[in-house]
N, C-alpha and C positions, 0 to 999 in steps of 0.2 A: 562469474557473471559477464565476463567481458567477450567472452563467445558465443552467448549461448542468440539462440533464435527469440524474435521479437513474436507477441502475440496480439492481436487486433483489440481484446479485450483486457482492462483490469481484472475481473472475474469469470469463473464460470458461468455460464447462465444457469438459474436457480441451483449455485451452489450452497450445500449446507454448511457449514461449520461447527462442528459437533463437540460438545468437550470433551470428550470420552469416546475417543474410537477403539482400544486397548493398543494401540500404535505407541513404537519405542519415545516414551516423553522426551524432548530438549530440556536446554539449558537456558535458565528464563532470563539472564542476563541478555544473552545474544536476542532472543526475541524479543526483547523489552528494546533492544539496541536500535533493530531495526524498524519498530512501531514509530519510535524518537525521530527517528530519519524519515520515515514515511511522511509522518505527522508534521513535520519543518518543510516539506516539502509539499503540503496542501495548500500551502501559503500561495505558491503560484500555479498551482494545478488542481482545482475542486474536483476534478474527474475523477479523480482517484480516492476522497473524499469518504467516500459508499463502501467502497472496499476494503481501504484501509481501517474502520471507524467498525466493521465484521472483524478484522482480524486482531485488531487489540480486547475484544473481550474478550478473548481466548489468554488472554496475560497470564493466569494464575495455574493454568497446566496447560501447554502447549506443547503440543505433539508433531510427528512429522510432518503429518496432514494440514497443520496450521502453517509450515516452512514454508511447504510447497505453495499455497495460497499468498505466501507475501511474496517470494521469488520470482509469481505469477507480473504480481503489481509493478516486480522493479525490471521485469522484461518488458512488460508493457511502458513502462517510463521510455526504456532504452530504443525502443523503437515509435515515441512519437519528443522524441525528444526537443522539436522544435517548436513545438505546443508551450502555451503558458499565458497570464495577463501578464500585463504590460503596465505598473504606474507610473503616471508622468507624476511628475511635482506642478506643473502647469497647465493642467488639465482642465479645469476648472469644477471639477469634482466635485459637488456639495451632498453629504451627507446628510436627511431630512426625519 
């Protein structure tokens, strides 16, 4: 992932996520691995949010087609990587 090309978008636009596309199923540890990572990661980037939140109900049989849909979100991470909120501790933030 450290070479690969950035893409403008988290997702396709109107892409599906199918459960059953009869495509070679993965290994649900690795994809559960990186839902975990994704998901730690909405913390400072909701953008991604929509995407990520499609590709974890796919948790229980994930297929190639589900890889390439997260691989999408972590190229797009890699190419807006200067993106993110910002908490100050002295902000004066009030929650209502």
């Amino acid at each position: 992932m450290e070479n690969c090309d950035t893409v403008p978008t988290p997702m396709v636009e109107q892409a599906k996520l199918k459960l059953d596309l009869g495509e070679k199923p993965v290994d649900h540890t690795d994809y559960r691995s990186m839902i975990e990572s994704l998901m730690y990661v909405t913390l400072s980037r909701p953008d991604i949010m929509f995407a990520t939140c499609m590709c974890a109900r796919c948790q229980a049989n994930p297929n190639e087609h589900h890889v390439t849909a997260i691989k999408r979100i972590f190229r797009y991470l890699k190419g807006t990587i200067n993106l993110g909120l910002w908490y100050l501790k002295d902000s004066g933030f009030d929650l209502t």
